[in-house]
C-alpha positions in Angstrom: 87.3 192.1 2.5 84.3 193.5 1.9 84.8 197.1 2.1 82.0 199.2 0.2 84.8 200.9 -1.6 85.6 197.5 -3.0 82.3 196.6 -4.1 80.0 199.2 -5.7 76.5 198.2 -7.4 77.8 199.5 -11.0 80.4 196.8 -10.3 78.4 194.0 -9.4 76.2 194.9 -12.7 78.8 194.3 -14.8 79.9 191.5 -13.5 76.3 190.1 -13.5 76.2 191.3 -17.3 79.4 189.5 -18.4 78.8 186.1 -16.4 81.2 187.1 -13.8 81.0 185.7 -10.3 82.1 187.6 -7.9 83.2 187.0 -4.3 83.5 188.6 -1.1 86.4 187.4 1.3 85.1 187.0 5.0 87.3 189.7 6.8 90.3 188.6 8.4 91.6 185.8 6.5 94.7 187.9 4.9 97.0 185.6 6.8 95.1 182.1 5.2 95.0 183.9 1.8 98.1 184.4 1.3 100.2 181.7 0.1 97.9 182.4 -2.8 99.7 185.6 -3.5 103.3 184.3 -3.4 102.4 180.8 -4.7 100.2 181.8 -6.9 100.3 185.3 -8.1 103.7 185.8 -7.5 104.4 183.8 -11.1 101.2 184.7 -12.5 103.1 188.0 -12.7 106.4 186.8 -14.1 105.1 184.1 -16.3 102.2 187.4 -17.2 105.9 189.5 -18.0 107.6 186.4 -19.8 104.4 185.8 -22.3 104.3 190.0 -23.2 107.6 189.6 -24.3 107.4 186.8 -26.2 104.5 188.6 -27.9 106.4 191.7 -28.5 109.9 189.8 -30.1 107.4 187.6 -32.3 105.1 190.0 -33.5 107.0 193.3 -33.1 103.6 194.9 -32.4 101.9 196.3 -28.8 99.8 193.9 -27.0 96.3 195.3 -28.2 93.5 194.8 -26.2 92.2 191.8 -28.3 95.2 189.5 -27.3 95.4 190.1 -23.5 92.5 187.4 -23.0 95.1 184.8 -24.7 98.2 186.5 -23.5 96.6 186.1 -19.6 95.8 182.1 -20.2 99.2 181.4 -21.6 100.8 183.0 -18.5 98.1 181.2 -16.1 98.7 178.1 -17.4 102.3 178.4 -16.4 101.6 179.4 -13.2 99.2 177.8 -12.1 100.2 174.4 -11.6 98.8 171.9 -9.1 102.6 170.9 -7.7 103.2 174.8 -7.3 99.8 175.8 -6.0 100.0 172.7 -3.1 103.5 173.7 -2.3 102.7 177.2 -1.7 100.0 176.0 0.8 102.7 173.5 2.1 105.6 176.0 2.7 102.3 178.4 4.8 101.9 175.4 6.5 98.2 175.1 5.7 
C-alpha cells in the first residue's frame, strides 16, 4: 500500500540484485484485491501444507532450504488454476 515500512531501500536492492520486480499497490484497493486472497492464496496455503507433508512421509527428512523453491511451485501449480483464479474474481463479483 505503499507504506515506507513496507518498502525500505535495502529491500528494493535486493530485489534489484536477485531479478525481482517489485510492486507497489495504489492505496485503497484492499476491497478489489481480495478475491486474490481467498481465491488464490487461500489454497496456495493448503496445497503449500499438502506438498510439506508429502515431502516429509516420502523423504522422512525436514524441508531444507534447498527444496522450498520446488516445494513452493508444486503447491502453486495446484492452486493456481485459471478455472479457480476466474471464479474467485466471479464469486467478488469483479
Amino acid at each position: 500500500d505503499g507504506h515506507g515500512s513496507h518498502v525500505t531501500s535495502e529491500m528494493v536492492r535486493i530485489g534489484f540484485d536477485n531479478d525481482v520486480m517489485l510492486y507497489c499497490l495504489p492505496p485503497h484497493t484492499t476491497h478489489r484485491l481480495q478475491p486474490c486472497d481467498v481465491g488464490a492464496f487461500g489454497p496456495l496455503k493448503k496445497f503449500w501444507f499438502t506438498a510439506i507433508e508429502w515431502y516429509l512421509r516420502l523423504t522422512g527428512r525436514e524441508l531444507g532450504t534447498n527444496h522450498v523453491p520446488l516445494i513452493y511451485m508444486l503447491a502453486r501449480r495446484a492452486a493456481f488454476q485459471p478455472r479457480t483464479l476466474l471464479r474467485a474474481w466471479s464469486k467478488s463479483g469483479i
